[in-house]
C-alpha positions as CSV (number, residue, x, y, z in Angstrom):
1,X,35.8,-6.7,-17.4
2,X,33.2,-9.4,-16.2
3,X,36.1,-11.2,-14.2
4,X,36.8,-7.4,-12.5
5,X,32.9,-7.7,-11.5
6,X,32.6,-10.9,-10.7
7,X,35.4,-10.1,-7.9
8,X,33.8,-6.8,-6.7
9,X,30.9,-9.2,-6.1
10,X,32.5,-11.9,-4.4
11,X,34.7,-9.7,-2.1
12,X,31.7,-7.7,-1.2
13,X,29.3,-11.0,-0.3
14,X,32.6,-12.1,1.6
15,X,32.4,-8.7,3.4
16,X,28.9,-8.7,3.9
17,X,29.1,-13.1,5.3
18,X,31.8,-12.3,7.7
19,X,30.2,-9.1,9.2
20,X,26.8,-11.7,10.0
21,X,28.8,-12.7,13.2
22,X,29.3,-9.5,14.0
23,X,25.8,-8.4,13.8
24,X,25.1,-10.7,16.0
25,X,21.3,-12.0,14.7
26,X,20.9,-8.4,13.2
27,X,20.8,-7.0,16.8
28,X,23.6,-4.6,16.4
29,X,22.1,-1.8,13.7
30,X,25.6,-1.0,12.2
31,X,26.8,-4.6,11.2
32,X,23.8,-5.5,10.1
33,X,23.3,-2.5,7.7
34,X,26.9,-2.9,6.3
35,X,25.9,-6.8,6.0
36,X,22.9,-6.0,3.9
37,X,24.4,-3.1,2.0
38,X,27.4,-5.3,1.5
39,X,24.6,-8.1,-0.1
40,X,23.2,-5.4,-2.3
41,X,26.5,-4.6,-4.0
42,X,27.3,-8.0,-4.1
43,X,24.4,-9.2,-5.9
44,X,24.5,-6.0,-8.3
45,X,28.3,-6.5,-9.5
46,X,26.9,-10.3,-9.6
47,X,24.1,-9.3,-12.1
48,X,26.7,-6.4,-14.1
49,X,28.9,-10.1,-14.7
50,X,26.4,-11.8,-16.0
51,X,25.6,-9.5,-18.9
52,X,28.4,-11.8,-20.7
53,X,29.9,-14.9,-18.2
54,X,27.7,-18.2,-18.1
55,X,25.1,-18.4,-14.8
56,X,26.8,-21.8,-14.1
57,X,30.5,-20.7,-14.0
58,X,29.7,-17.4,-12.5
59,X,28.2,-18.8,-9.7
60,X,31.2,-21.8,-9.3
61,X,33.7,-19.2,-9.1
62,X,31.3,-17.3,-7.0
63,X,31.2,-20.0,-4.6
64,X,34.4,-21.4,-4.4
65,X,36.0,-18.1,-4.0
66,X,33.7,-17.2,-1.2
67,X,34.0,-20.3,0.7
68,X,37.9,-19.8,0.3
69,X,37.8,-15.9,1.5
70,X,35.1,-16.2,4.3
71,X,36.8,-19.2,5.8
72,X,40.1,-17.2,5.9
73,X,38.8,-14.6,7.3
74,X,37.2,-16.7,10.0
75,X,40.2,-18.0,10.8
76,X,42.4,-14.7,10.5
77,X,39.5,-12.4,12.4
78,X,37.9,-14.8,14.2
79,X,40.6,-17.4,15.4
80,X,38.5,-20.4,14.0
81,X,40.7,-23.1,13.3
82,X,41.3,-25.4,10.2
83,X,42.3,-29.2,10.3
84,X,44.4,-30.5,7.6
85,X,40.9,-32.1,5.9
86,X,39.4,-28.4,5.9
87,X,42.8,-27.0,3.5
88,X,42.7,-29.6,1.7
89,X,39.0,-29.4,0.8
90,X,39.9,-25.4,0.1
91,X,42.9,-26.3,-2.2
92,X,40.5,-28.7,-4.1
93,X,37.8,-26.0,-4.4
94,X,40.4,-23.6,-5.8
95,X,42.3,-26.1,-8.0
96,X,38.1,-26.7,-9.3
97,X,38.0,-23.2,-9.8
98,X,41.4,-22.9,-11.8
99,X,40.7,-25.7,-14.1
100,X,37.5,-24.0,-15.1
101,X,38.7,-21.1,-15.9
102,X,42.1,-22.6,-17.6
103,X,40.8,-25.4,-19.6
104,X,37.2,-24.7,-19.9
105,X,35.5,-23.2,-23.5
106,X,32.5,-22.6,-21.3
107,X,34.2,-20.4,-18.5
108,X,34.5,-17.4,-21.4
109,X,31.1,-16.8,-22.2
């Protein structure tokens, strides 16, 4: 159940990072509420996980996840590109994340 949490966090701070842009500096009211209602959730599914998963690999998965998400959605949304360094870099952020969670006593609380 804390992995289910943990991933209606992350997809709602990944919501919430990639409407920023479109809020443009907060200037545009609807963006910029979904972007803080979209932090709000995320934050409150972040706290519900760590009732039972470790601060430390909460917040790795957190992270790495996010990075992985907002960066494909800024290059599926917003046409940024990625260089071969950038994927690589994102395959060894998940592969950190994986190894965690497969071989790791402390990833299970």
């Amino acid at each position: 159940m804390a992995y289910l949490l943990l991933s209606v966090a992350i997809l709602a701070e990944v919501a919430a990072t990639s409407l920023l842009k479109q809020s443009d500096g907060f200037t545009r009211p609807v963006p910029a509420l979904l972007t803080v209602a979209g932090y709000a959730i995320a934050f409150y599914f972040l706290s519900l996980a760590l009732r039972t998963l470790p601060t430390g690999i909460a917040y790795a998965i957190w992270s790495g996840v996010g990075i992985v998400l907002v960066t494909a959605v800024a290059w599926i949304w917003h046409g940024h590109r990625l260089d071969g360094a950038a994927l690589v870099g994102m395959a060894l952020i998940l592969a950190g994340v994986l190894v965690m969670n497969l071989f790791s006593g402390t990833a299970h609380g």
